[in-house]
N, C-alpha and C positions, 0 to 999 in steps of 0.2 A: 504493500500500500504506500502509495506516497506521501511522503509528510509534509506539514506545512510547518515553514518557520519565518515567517514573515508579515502575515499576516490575520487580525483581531476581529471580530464580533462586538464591538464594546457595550457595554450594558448601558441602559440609560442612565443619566446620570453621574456612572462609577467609570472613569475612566481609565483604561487598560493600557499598560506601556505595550509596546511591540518592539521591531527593530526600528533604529533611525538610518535615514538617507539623507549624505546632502546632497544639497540643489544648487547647483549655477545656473542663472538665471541664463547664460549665454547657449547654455544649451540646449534651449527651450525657442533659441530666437530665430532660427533660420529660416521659418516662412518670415516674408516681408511684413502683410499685417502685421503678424503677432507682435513685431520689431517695431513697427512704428505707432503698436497701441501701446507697448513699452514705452514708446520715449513719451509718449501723450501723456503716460503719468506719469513718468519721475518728472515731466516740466511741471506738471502741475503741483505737486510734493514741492518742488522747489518754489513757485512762485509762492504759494500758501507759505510756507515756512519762516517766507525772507519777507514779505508785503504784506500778508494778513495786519489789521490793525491791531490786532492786540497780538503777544506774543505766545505760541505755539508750541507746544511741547515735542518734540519732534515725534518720537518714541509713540507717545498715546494716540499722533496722526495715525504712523504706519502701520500699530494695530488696528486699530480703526477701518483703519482702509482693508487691512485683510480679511477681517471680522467680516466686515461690509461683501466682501469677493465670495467667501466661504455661505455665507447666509444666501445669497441668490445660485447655487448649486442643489444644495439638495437637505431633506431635515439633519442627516447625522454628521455632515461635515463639521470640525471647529479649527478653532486656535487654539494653542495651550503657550499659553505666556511662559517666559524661562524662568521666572522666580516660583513657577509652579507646578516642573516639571518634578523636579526630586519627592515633590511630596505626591505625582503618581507614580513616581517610580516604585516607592512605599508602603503605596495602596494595591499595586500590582505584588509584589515581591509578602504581602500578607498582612500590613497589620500598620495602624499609624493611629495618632491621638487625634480623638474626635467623637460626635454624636451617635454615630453608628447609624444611618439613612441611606438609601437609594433614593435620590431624586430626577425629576428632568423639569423641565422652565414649559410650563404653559402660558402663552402670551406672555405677560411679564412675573410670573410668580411663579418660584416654589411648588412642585408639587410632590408629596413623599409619594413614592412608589411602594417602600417595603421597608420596616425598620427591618435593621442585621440583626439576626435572631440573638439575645440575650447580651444587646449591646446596653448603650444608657437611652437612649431613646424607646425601643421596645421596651424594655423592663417600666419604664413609666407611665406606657401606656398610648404614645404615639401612635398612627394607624396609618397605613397608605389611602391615600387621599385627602390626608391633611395635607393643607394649604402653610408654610411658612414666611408669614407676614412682616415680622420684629426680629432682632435681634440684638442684644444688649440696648434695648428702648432705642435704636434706629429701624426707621425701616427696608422691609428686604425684598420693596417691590420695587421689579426696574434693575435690578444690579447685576443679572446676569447670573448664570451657572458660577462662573470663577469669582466672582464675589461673595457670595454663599459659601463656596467652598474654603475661601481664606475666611470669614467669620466666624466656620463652624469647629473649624478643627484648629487644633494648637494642642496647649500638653497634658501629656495626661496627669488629672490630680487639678486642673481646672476648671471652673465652672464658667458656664455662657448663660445666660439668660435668653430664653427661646418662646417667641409667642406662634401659637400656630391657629389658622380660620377651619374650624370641621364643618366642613357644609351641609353634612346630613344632621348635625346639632343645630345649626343656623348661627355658633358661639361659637368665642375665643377662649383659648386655656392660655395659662402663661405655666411653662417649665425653670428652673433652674438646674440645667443638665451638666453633671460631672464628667465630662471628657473624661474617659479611658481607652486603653489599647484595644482596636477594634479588632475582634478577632474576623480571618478572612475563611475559615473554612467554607468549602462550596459544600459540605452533608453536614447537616448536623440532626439530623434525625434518621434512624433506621431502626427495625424492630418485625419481628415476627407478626401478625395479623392471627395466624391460627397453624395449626405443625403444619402445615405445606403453603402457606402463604406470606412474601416478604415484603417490606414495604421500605423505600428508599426515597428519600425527597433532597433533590437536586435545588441549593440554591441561586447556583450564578456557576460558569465555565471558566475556572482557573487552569493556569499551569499546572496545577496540582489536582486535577479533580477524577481525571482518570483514574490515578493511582488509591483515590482515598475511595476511589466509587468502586473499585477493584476488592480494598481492603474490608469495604459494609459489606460488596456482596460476598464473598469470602467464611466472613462473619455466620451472614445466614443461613449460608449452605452446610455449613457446619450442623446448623439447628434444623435444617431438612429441611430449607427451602427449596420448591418445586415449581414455585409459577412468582412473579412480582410486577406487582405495582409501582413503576414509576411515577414520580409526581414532580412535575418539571413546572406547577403553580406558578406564577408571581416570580419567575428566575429569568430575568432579563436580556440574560444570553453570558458573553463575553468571548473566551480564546477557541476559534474556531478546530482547531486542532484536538483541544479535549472531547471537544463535541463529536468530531469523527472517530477518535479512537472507541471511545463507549458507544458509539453505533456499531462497531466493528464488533464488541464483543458480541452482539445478538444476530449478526447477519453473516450468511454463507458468504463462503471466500467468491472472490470476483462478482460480487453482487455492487452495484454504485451507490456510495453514499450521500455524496453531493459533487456537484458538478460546479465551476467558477467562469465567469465571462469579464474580459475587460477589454480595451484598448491596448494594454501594455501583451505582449504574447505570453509574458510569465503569467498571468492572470489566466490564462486558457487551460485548465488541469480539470481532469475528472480523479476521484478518489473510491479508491475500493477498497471494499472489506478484505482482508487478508484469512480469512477464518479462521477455526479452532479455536473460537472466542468460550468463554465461560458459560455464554447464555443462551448459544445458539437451539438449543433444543425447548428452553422454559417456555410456555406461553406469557406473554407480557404483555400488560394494560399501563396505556400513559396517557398519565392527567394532564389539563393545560387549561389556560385560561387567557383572556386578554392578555396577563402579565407576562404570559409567556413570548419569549423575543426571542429575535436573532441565531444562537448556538442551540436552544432551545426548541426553533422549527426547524435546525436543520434533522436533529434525532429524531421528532414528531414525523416531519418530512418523509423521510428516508423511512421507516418503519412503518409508516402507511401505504405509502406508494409500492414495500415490496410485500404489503400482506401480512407482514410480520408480528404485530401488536394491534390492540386495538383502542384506538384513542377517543378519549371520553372528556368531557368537561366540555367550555366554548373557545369560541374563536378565536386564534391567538393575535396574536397583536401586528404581525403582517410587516417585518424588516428583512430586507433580502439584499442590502450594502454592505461592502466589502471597504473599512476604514484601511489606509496606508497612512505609516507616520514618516514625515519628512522632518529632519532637523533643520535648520536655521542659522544663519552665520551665529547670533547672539545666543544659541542653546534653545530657541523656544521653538516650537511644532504647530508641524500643519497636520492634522488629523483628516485625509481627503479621501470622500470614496474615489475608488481605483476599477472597483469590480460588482457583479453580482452573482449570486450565487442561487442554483436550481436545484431542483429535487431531484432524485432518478427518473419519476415521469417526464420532466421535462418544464414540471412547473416554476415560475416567477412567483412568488408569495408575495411580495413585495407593495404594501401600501398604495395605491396609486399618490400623488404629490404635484403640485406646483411647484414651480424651481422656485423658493425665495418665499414661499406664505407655509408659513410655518402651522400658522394658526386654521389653516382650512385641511391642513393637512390630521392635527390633533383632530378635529370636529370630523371630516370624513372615516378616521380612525376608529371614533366613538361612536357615530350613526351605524356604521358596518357593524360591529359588536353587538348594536340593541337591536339592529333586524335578524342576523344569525342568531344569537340567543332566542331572543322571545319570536320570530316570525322563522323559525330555519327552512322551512319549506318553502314558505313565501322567497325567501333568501335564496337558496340555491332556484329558484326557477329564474332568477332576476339574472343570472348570473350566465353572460353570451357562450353559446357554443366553442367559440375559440379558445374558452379559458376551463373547457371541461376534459379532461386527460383520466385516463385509464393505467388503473395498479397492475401489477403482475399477470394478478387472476382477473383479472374483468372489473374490479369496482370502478364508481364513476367518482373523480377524486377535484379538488376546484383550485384554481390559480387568482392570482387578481388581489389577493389581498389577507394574507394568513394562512392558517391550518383549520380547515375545519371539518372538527372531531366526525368521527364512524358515530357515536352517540351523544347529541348535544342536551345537558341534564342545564333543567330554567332553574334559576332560583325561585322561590315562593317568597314575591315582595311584600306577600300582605301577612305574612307570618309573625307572629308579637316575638320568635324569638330573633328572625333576620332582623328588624325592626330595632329590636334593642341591641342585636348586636354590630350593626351597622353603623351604629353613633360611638360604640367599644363601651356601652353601657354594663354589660355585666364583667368585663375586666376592669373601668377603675371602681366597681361595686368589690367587688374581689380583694383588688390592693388595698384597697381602703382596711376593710375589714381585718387582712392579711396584718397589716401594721398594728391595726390596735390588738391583737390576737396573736404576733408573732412569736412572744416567749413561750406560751402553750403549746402554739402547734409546733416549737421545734422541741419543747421536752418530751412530749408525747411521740413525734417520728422519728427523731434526729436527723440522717444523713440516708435511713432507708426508703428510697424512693420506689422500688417495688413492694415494699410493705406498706405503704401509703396506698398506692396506685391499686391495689387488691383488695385494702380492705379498709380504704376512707368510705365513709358514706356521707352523702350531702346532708348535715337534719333539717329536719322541717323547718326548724326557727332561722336555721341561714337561708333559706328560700323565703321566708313570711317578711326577714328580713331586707331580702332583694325587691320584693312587689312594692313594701313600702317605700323602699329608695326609687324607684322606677317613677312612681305617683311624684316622688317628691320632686324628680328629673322634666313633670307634665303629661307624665301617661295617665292616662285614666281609665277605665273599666266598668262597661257597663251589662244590665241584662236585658236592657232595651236594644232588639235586633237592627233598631231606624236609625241610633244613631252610632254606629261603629261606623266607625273613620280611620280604616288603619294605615294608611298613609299622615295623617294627621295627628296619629298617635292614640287615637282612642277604638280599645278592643272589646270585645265580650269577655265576660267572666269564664264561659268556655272554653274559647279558646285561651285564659290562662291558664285555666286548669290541663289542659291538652300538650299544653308545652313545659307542663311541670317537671315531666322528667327529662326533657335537652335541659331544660336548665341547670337542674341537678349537675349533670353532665358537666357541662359549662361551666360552673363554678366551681366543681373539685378541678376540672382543670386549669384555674388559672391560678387556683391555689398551690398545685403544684407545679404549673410555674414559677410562681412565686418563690418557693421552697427550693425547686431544683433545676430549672431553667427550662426553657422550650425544648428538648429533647425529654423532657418527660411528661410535660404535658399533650404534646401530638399524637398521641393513641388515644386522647380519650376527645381530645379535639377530634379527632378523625367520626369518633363513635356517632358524632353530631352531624356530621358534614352530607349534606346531598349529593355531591358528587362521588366522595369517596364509598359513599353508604351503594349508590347504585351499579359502580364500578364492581362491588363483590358479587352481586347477582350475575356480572356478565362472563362468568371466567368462561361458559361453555362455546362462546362466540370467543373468546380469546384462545381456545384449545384448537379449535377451528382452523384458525391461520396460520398456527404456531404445527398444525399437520402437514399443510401444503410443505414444511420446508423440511420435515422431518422425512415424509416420504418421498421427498424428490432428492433425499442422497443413500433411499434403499433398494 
């Protein structure tokens, strides 16, 4: 199989080092245009610099201008300044002081994608799609990705002051968050489901993810794992190379895992599986969702298109550029798509975009999402013949704009537990509690977190407790069927009693988060989850597929 060493997936957000190139510009100039659009701006650089009436900084022109060139190409192209290279160097290489967030800039604000699992931001209670508005009482709309990112991080054992807008609250929280060493592992959850069933959740595509994704499954197979669930959730992508080697574990030798297209001929490479992978016989179900990006559809990709898994949840999030990083005489980078990148089928997944509107591009991103989710039928019929391709065995598979799942599971928005837990109502109910409560519950379990996990039960009075916090939050509950409003907060008495037990659920689970971090909470978070929950009924459709490849090497 060929490998790749030069080129990144980069996550939203989390900016991924790669190799540097440098550029002379002279080498770029030998059509005439390009030469004489060259000299049009360095005159104009020059007369601004020297003639402007007030005086010019040079430096924050010529970013400026880059900024400005990069921004009318396409959404994921950047700059990365040289005073702000080392600290992605640091973020790539695993670990650096800061809040622990994935973000990416909608129009001009802040938006969390995903706290880093049992960083300072998740442990407080942050959520993805909170808005970050404040920081140390300045505000953080308008300043760009790289201004956030110099705000947010610095050393560990300091605190920042972070105000964030939760829109499904309509309210502002204010944090005082302690910067600590973020840790960068790509798993941090794995665990057994039932004796033949494993479960691995994929955060983001590091240098390192192959080897640790090698070491979970390893792990399970030990304890007689036979079939797994991938859960590629909310994992924004990143080094495209990890992402093919763990495709490689589950697919037959010389089967394509992704294919690369660019201008440059280095960009023209198809990549194969090498076989004799660890997985190649398991049947395997992968989860995904909007948050799923980049390194993320290339696995979903590749695993659908050859039949191989079968992929459940929605739509994912539809990136299919290929970042190059360019160094710079001063040390600072051009982060430029170079490439893009197809399925085996042959599919583009890739967002459609304006060159330069960044903002139609997020909005057509989102509209796609709420028709495939809630309309998918309606959705795939909308979707032109030219963009409909064929798997292996015959299924009909869709290009134009993401991955979209063999089984797309809707959320129930009118549900009182989505409802509350859409605003992270029953996790800061949890913490809350957890603190005033904390010397008990750690004399009574100490440091045993399977002894918890097996034999906590939720009591009634921390439930009675929650309903009344909920009411205090503006929910209200009534047994009048005319006026439920569960969009507006107000439910049946019914349906709370109906959702008594995910709650249950839910709150020993954030209790032991609380106690022992998110890797021990996500089994019972699972127990609650619609997708995961539906994902277990599908294994005989996951067996299925996982046949065609078993007997086509008998």
């Amino acid at each position: 199989m060929k490998r790749i060493t030069h080129y990144v997936l980069p996550a939203i957000g989390l900016v991924l080092l790669g190799i540097v190139l440098g550029v002379q510009v002279n080498s770029f100039t030998s059509d005439d245009d390009i030469y004489e659009q060259f000299q049009k701006l360095e005159r104009s650089f020059v007369i601004i610099t020297r003639q402007y009436v007030d005086p010019v900084e040079s430096q924050d022109l010529a970013e400026e201008g880059i900024e400005g060139m990069l921004e009318a190409l396409d959404p994921h192209s950047s700059y990365i300044p040289a005073e702000e290279v080392q600290g992605v160097q640091d973020t790539y290489r695993g670990s650096f002081g800061g809040i622990g967030v994935m973000f990416q800039m909608v129009e001009d604000t802040a938006r969390v994608i995903s706290p880093i699992a049992d960083g300072p931001s998740e442990q407080l209670g942050i959520m993805g799609g909170d808005r970050i508005v404040e920081i140390e009482g300045e505000s953080a709309v308008g300043i760009g990705t790289n201004g956030i990112q110099d705000r947010l991080k610095g050393e560990v054992g300091t605190t920042v002051d972070v105000t964030i807008y939760r829109p499904g609250a309509g309210k502002r929280y204010e944090y005082a968050i302690e910067r600590d060493e973020i840790p960068m592992h790509s798993i941090n959850t794995s665990y057994m489901v039932n004796d033949r069933t494993g479960y691995v959740k994929i955060d983001r595509f590091a240098m390192t993810t192959h080897d640790e994704f090698m070491e979970h499954v390893g792990t399970l197979q030990e304890q007689g794992m036979e079939r797994l669930i991938l859960d590629l959730r909310g994992n924004p992508g990143g080094v495209m190379r990890s992402a093919v080697d763990i495709a490689d574990e589950m697919l037959d030798e010389g089967l394509t895992i992704v294919e690369t297209r660019g201008r440059e001929r280095g960009m023209n490479s198809r990549f194969q599986a090498d076989g004799g992978g660890s997985l190649e016989d398991s049947p395997i179900i992968v989860l995904v969702d909007r948050g799923s990006a980049s390194a993320s559809e290339i696995v979903s990709g590749a695993l659908q298109d050859h039949d191989r898994a079968l992929v459940v949840g929605q739509r994912t999030f539809g990136k299919a550029l290929i970042q190059k990083q360019f160094e710079l005489d001063d040390g600072s980078l051009l982060q430029m798509t170079v490439g893009r990148y197809y399925t085996p089928a042959g599919r583009l997944i890739q967002t459609p975009y304006e060159q330069g509107n960044q903002e139609q591009y997020i909005e057509r991103i989102m509209e796609d999402h709420q028709n495939a989710t809630f309309h998918p039928e309606e959705y795939k019929e909308s979707i032109p013949d030219s963009l409909m391709y064929n798997t292996t065995h015959g299924r009909t598979v869709f290009g134009g704009g993401g991955i979209m799942p063999d089984v797309v599971v809707q959320p129930d928005t009118t549900s009182l537990t989505n409802f509350v837990s859409a605003i992270n109502m029953d996790f800061a109910f949890a913490r809350d509690w957890f603190m005033r409560n904390e010397q008990q519950m750690r004399s009574t379990w100490g440091d045993d977190s399977e002894a918890f996990l097996n034999n906590f039960a939720t009591p009634d009075s921390l439930v009675t407790a929650f309903w009344d916090f909920t009411e205090e939050q503006g929910v209200s509950y009534t047994t009048n069927a005319d006026e439920v409003e569960p969009g507006e907060g107000v439910f049946s008495e019914a349906e709370k009693a109906r959702s008594e037990e995910e709650v249950q659920l839910r709150l020993k689970a954030y209790l032991a988060r609380q106690m022992y971090g998110l890797r021990a909470a996500r089994p019972t978070l699972n127990e609650t989850d619609p997708v995961y929950r539906e994902a277990l009924s599908l294994w005989s459709n996951a067996e299925e597929l996982a046949a065609y490849h078993t007997a086509g090497r008998e």
